[in-house]
N, C-alpha and C positions, 0 to 999 in steps of 0.2 A: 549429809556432812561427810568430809572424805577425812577417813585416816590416816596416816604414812606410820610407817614403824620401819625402822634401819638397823642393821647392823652391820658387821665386820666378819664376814665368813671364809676362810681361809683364806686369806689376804684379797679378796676384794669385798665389793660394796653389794648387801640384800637390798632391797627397798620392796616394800611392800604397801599395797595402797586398799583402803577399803571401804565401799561406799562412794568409786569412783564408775564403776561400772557392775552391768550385770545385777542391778538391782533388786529382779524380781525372785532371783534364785534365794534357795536357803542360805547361801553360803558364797560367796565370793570375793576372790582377792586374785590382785595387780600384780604380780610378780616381778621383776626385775632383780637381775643376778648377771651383773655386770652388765653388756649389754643384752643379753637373753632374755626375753621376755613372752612372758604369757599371761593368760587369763585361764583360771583354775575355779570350778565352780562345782557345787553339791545341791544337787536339788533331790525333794523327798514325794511321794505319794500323801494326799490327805490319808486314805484310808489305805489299811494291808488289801493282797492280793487276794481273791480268794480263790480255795482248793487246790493251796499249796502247803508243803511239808518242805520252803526253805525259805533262805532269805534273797530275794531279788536283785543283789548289788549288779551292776553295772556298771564299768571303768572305761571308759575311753582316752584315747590317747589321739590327739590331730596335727597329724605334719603339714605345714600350710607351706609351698613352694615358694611361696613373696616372703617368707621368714629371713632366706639368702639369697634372695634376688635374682630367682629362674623362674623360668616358665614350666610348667607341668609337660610331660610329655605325653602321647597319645595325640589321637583325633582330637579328642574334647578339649585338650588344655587344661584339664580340671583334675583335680584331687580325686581319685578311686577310691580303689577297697582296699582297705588298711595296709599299709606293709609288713610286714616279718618284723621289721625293729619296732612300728609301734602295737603290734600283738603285743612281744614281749614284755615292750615297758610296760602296757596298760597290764599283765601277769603280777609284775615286781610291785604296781602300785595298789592292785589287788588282792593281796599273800599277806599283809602286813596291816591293811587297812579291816580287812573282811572280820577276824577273829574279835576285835575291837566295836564292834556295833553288837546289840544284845540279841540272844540266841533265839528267843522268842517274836523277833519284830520279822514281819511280813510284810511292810510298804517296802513299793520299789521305791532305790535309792538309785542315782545317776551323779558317776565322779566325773566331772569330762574337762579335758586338757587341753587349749589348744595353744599349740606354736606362733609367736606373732612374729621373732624376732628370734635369730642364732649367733651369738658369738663362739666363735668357735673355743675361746680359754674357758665357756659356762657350757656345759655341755643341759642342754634341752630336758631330756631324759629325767635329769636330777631336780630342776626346777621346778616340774612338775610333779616329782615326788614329794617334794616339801610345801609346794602348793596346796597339792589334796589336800594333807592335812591339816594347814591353817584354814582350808576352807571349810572343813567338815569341824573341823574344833569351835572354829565361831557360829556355824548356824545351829539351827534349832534341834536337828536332828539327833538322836538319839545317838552319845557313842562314848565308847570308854577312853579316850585318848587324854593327853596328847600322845602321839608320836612322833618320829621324825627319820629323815633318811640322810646318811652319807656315805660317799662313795670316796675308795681308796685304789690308786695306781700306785704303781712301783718302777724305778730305773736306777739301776745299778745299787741292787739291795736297799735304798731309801722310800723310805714312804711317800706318796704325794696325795693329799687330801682335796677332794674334789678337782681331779688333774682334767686338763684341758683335753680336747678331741684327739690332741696328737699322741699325747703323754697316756693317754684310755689307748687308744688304737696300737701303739706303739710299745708299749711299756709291759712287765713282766705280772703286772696281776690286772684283772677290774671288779671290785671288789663292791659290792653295793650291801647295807647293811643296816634295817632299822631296828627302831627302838624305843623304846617306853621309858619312864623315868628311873628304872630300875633294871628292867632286861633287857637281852634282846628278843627279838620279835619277826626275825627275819632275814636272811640268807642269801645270796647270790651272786655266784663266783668262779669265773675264771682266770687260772694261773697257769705260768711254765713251772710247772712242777717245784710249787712253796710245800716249803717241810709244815708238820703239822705245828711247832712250838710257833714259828714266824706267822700262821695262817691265825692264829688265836690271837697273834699281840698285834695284829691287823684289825680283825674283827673288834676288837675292845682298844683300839686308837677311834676305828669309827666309833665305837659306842658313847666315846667321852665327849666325842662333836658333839653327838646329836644331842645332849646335855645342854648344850648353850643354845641349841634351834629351840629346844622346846621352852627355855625359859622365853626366851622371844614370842612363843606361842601363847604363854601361862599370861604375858603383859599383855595380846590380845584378845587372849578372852575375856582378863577382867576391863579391858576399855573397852570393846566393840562387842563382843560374846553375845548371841541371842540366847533366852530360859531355852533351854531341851523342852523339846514339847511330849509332853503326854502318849503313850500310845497303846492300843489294843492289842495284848498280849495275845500268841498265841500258845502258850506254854499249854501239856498236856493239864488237866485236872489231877490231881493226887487223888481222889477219891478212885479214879479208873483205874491206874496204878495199884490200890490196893486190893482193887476186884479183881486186877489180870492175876495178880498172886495166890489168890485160891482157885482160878481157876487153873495153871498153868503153876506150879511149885517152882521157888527159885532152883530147887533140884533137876528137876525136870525141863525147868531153861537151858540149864547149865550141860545135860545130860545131852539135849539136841544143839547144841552149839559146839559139843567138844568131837571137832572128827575135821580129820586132814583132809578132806575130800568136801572141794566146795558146793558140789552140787548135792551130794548125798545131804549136808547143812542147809541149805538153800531148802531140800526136801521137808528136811524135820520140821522149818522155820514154818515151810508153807501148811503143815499138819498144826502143829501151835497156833498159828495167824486164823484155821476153822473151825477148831476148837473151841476159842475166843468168839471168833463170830458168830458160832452160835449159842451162846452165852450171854452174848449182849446184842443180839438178832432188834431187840424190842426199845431198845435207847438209841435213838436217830443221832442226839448228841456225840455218844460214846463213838459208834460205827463212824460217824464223819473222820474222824484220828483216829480211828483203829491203827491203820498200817504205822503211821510216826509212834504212838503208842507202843507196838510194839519193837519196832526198831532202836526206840528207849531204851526196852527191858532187854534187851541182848545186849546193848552198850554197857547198862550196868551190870550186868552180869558176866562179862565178856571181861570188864573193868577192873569186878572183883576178881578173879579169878588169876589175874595175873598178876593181881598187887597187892594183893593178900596171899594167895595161895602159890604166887611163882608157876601155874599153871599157863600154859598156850593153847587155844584153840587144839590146836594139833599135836598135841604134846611132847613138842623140842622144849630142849633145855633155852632159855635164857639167851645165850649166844653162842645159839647152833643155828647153822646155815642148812636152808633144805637140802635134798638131793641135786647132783650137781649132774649133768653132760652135756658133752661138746663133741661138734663134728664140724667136718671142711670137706668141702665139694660136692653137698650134696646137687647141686642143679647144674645141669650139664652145658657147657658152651658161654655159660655167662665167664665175666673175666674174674670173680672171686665168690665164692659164698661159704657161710658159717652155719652154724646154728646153736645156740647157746639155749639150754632149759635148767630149770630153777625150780625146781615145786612143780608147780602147775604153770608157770610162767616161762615162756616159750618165746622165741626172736628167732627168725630166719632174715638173714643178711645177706645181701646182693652190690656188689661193689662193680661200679663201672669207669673205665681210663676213657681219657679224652686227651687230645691234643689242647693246649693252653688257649685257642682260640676260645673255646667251649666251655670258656669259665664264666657263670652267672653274673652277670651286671649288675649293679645295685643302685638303684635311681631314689637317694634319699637325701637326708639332710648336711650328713656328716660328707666334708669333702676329702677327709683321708681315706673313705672307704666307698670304691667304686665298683668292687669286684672280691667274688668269692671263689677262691681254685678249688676249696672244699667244700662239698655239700653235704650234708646227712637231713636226709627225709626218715620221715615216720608215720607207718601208719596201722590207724588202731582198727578193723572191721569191728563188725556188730558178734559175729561167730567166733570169736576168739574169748568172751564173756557169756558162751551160749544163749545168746539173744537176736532177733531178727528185723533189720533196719537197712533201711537205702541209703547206701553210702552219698554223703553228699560233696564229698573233699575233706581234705582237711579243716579241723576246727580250730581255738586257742590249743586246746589239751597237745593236737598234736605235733604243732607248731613247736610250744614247749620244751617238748617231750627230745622233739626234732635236734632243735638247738643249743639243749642239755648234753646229748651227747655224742654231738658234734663238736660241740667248747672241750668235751673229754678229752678226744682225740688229737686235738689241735699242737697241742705243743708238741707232739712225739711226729706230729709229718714232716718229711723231708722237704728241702727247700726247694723250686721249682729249677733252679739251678743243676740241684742234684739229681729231681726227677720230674723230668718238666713234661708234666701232664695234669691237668682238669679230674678230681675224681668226686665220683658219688656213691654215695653210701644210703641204699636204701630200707629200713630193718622194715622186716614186715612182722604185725605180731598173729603170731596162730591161735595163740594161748596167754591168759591174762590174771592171774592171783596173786599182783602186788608187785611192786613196782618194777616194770618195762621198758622203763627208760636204760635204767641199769644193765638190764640185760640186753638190751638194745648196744649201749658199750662194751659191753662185753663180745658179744655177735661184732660188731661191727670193728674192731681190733683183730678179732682171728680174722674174717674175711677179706681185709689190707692185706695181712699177711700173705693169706693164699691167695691173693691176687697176684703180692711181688711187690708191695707199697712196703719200702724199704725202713718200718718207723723205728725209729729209734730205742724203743722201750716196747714193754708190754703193757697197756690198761686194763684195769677191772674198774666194778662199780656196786656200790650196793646201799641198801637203803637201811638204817636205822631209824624205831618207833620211838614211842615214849607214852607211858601213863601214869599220873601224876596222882596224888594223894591230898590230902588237907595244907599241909605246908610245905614249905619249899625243899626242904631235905627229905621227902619218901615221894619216891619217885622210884620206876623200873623203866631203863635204856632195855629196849630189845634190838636184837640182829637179826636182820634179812627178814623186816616184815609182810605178811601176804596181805592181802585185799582186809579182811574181816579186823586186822590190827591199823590199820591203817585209817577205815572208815570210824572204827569206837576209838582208838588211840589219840593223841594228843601233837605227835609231829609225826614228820615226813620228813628225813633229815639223809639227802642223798650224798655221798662224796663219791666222788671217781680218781683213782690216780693208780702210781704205777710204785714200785716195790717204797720206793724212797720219796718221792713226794707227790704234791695234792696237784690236779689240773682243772680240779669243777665240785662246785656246792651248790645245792639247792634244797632250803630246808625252806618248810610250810610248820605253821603249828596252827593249832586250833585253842591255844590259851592265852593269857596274857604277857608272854615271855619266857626266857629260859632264864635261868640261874649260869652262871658261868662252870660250873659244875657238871651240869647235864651238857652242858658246848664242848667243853671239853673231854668227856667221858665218850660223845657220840663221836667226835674226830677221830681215837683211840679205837674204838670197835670196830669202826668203818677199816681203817687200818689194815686190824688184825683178817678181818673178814675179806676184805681183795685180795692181799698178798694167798690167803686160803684157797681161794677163788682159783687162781692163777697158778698157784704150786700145785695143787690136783687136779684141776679138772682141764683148764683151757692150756697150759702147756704140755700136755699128753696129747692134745689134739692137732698141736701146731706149736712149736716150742722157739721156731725164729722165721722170720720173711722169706721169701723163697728167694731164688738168686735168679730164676727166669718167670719174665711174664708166660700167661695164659697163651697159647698159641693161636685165641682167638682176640684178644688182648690186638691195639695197634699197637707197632714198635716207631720209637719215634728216637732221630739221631738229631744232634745241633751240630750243628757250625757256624760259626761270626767272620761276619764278610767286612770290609769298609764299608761304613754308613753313608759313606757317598758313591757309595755305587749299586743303592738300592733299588735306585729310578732302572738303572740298567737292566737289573733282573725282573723287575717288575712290565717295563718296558711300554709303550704309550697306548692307554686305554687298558692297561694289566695285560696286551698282546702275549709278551715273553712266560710271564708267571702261568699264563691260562692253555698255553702251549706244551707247559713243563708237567704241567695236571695232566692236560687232556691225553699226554703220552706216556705218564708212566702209571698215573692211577694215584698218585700220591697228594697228599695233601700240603700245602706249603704253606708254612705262616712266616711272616717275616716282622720282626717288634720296628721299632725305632733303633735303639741303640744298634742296630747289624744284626742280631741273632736271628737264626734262620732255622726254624724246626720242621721236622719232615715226618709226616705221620701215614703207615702203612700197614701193614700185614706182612708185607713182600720182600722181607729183606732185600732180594738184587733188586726189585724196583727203586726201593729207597735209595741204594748204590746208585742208580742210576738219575735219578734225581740230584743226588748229590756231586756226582760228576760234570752235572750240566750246568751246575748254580758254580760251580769251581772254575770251571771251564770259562762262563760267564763275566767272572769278577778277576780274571787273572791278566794280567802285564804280558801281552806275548813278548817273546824275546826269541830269538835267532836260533836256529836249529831243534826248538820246541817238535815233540813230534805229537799230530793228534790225528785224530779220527772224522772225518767227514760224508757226508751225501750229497751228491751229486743234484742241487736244484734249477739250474740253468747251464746252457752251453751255447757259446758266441764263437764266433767263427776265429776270434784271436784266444778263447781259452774257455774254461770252465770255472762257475761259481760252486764252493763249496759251503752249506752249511754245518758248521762243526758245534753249533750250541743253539739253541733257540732263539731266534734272533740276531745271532750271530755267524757272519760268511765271510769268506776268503775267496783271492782267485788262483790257478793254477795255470798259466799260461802254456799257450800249445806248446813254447819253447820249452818246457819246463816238465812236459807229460813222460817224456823217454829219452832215454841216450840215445835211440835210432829217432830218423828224421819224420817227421807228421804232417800230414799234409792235412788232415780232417781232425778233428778235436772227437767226434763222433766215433773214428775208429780207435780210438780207445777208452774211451768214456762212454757210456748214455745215462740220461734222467734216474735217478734214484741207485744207482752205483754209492756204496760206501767206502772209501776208501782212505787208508793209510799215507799221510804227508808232513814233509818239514814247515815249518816254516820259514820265510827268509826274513821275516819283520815287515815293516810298513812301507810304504812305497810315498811319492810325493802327495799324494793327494792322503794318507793318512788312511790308508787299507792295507789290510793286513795281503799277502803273498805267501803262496805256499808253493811247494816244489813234488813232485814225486819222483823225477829224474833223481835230486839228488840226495833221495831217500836211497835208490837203489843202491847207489854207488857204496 
């Protein structure tokens, strides 16, 4: 039997069908949001995974090219390996969804989205956010929701609630934001620099949306909803818990957990963890969870410690920032590098210029975005965590991580107008004890700088915890959490921005939402914590953009020609343009509209290039004086070319005030030489003179 369920969402039309497809999954529903459409499904494991210590969720996100009516590109024709946009989504649908299923379930769970259909005023991304979760809310599976998602743009100060692909691409925030019937639950956010009061009355405009998604959810569970089904706990036993306690004193937990030094912790942990084992060497039961067991007892204790006692692992105050420094130029010959450390957390950045040719293509859904002039990659090794693993690429984490603070950077780059060059930003991490990303923005702001990336502002970035108590008012915001707050803590609440306002959010929690309280207390910290950032540590190392590129940096000059005189320079089969390369060493890019960029190393090459594209596209007129080489000689005169593709003649009468009998005795093959012009002759060639140049 097929369900519909409709509403009214930000002035168009949900429709929602269920029971029309996809039948055998736990969970599945029709989506349609305006014309956007997909099929959104949850399916679950009979039984948990075994000799695992997590819970197996799985997101996927599926861009299917017949959604707007292209062909895939490649050999195959066929849909690859995921893109960068739906890594991401499937992140944003995973952050919010994950905390919401119960902490002890070990069946793998699989959220998977696919694309059928794009209108471009319903943006994809969103559809299936809200999809998930009427599919996971109606099936049987185990979970604590509802939830729900909406997304906020901005143009000219006004809010726009689930704005369209152009109004998202185009517009001054993009604002994604879930939520539960009470908090929020979820984060993710880029802006050109929103102050923190407008960034909150953003966040809680979506909040009040997604109010009316979920009653629309609440109507389908009780029409269609399947019983939650049953499942095999894999919660530790409390009897083991209170054996680990005699053998291992919460003292003595407490006493190898409290040290600024990850590894020298990691030590103690590993002395605790044999201790225990052998203790309970002779219960196969117990030993099977030993290691989750104890990574239990360090969370609570790790827990108490800072929400009862105001105590840190490492024992900073509350909201004290670890040790801070910064440096520029550490690696020689590249066009910019940084390097930003934090604790133990450590970012080397590498910034590279490119002529705007060499800007990443983007072969996706959305037709407003075909190309990326910025790039920021990210990457995490295995030895930057002192662990030993084959690098296999990038993962989700680093993609994330990638794109997080890259959005950072985005509003403070100059316009390609003003620096029209392709740039990449690569942070590498050496060293890893709590969140990288940040520091990754932060590295990656000084080394713009020392490149000569003209940005407009300075950014920081930094991560704010949280861990939470019996009720909603005792709770502890921390500043600039490391690895061991983060893993036992409660959120992950990243902001990046510059003195005066916000350019990037990205907060994770591990509970059932925040209180508006803890959203706005962490917005505050964050704050106080960059502008910190920035006033001591990163502008002592570089305090404004350099005013000259790297000398191994290209130098790249514009100029705009007539747009109908492109063919000209370009010339039949690219002859002219491949000429102008092959002689000066320079790179030529030429857009549509006329702009004509010249990329080099070589200053006078680039003059010289640019002389010739000048030279090229200009109107000869009468008495013009230019410069030529000698490439043919006829018994009535000489041909000169004076531009690539470009020749004149100089007739014998025309070589010298004395009389000539030979064209050869005053000229030969590849002579350069100095002449007027007379203008064009009847047949529409240009005439040059050297006679009466002399004169």
């Amino acid at each position: 039997m097929v369900k519909t369920f409709k509403m009214n969402l930000a002035g168009r039309p949900l429709k929602v069908e269920v029971g029309k497809v996809a039948a055998q999954a736990n969970g599945a529903v029709f989506i349609q949001y305006g014309d956007t459409t997909l099929l959104c499904t949850a399916t679950a494991s009979d039984k948990p995974r075994e000799g695992i210590d997590f819970f197996p969720l799985s997101v996927e996100y599926e861009e299917k090219f017949y959604s707007v009516g292209r062909m895939p590109g490649g050999f195959k024709k066929r849909e690859g390996k995921a893109s960068d946009n739906s890594v991401l989504t499937a992140r944003v649908i995973d952050r919010p969804m994950r905390p919401l299923f119960p902490k002890d379930y070990r069946n793998d769970v699989t959220l998977n989205n696919m694309v059928m259909s794009v209108d471009p005023e319903c943006r994809p991304e969103l559809v299936a956010m809200i999809g998930t979760a009427m599919a996971t809310c109606i099936s049987d599976i185990p979970f604590d929701g509802p939830c729900a998602m909406t997304q906020i743009g901005m143009r000219d100060g006004q809010f726009i609630i689930n704005p369209s692909m152009k109004d998202w691409d185009e517009g001054d925030m993009q604002l994604t934001v879930a939520s539960t019937r009470d908090k929020v639950i979820m984060i993710e956010c880029g802006c050109n620099l929103i102050s923190d009061d407008k960034m909150i009355e953003a966040i809680y405009t979506a909040h009040d949306v997604n109010q009316t998604i979920i009653a629309l959810i609440d109507q389908m569970v009780a029409e269609v909803g399947k019983t939650k089904q049953t499942y095999e706990s894999c919660a530790i036993p409390q009897e083991l818990f209170d054996a680990m306690k005699k053998v291992v004193t919460p003292e003595e937990m407490e006493e190898a957990v409290f040290s600024n030094e990850k590894q020298v912790r990691e030590e103690n942990i590993k002395k605790v963890t044999e201790k225990m084992a052998e203790a309970f060497a002779d219960n196969e039961e117990w030993m099977a969870v030993l290691g989750e067991a104890v990574y239990q007892y360090q969370k609570k204790t790790v827990r108490k410690m800072i929400l009862k006692d105001h105590k840190r692992p490492d024992g900073r105050a509350i909201d004290q920032i670890r040790p801070l420094s910064a440096e520029i130029d550490l690696i020689p010959r590249v066009h910019g590098s940084a390097m930003f450390t934090r604790g133990q957390t450590q970012i080397c950045d590498v910034v590279t210029l490119a002529p705007l040719s060499e800007v990443q293509k983007v072969d996706g859904l959305d037709p407003y975005v075909t190309e990326k002039r910025y790039i920021h990659q990210y990457n995490f090794p295995s030895y930057s965590v002192g662990e030993t693993k084959p690098s296999r690429g990038p993962g989700r984490r680093e993609i994330g991580h990638g794109a997080l603070a890259e959005r950072a950077l985005l509003p403070v780059l100059p316009s390609k107008e003003e620096f029209p060059y392709a740039i990449r930003a690569v942070s590498e991490t050496f060293e890893s004890n709590g969140s990288t990303s940040m520091a990754s923005t932060c590295a990656s702001c000084m080394s713009l700088m020392a490149a000569g990336v003209p940005l407009k502002d300075m950014v920081a970035g930094i991560s704010c915890g949280l861990v939470t108590g019996d009720t909603d008012d005792d709770y502890l915001v921390l500043t600039d959490i490391q690895g061991l707050e983060d893993f036992f803590g409660d959120m992950d609440f990243k902001v990046t921005g510059t003195h005066d306002g916000i350019s990037a959010i990205q907060m994770d929690i591990k509970i059932h939402g925040l209180t508006r309280p803890i959203v706005e207390e962490a917005i505050r910290r964050a704050h106080e914590a960059r502008n910190f950032i920035m006033d001591t540590c990163m502008s002592k190392a570089i305090a404004e953009p350099r005013k000259e590129l790297s000398k191994y940096a290209p130098k790249i000059e514009s100029i705009m020609i007539d747009p109908a005189k492109i063919g000209e320079v370009v010339g039949k089969s690219g002859k002219v343009i491949n000429e102008i390369i092959d002689r000066t060493g320079i790179k030529v890019d030429i857009s549509d509209d006329g702009r004509v960029d010249l990329c080099g190393t070589d200053a006078d090459k680039i003059a010289e290039a640019k002389k010739m594209i000048e030279t090229i596209v200009t109107e000869f007129y009468k008495g013009q004086i230019l410069t030529g080489k000698v490439v043919s000689i006829k018994e009535f005169g000489a041909f000169l070319e004076f531009a690539p593709g470009k020749e004149g003649m100089v007739h014998i009468s025309k070589l010298s005030n004395e009389r000539v009998d030979r064209v050869e005795d005053v000229l030969t093959l590849g002579d350069v030489v100095k002449v007027v012009c007379l203008g064009k002759d009847r047949q529409g060639r240009i005439s040059f003179s050297m006679k009466d140049l002399q004169e």
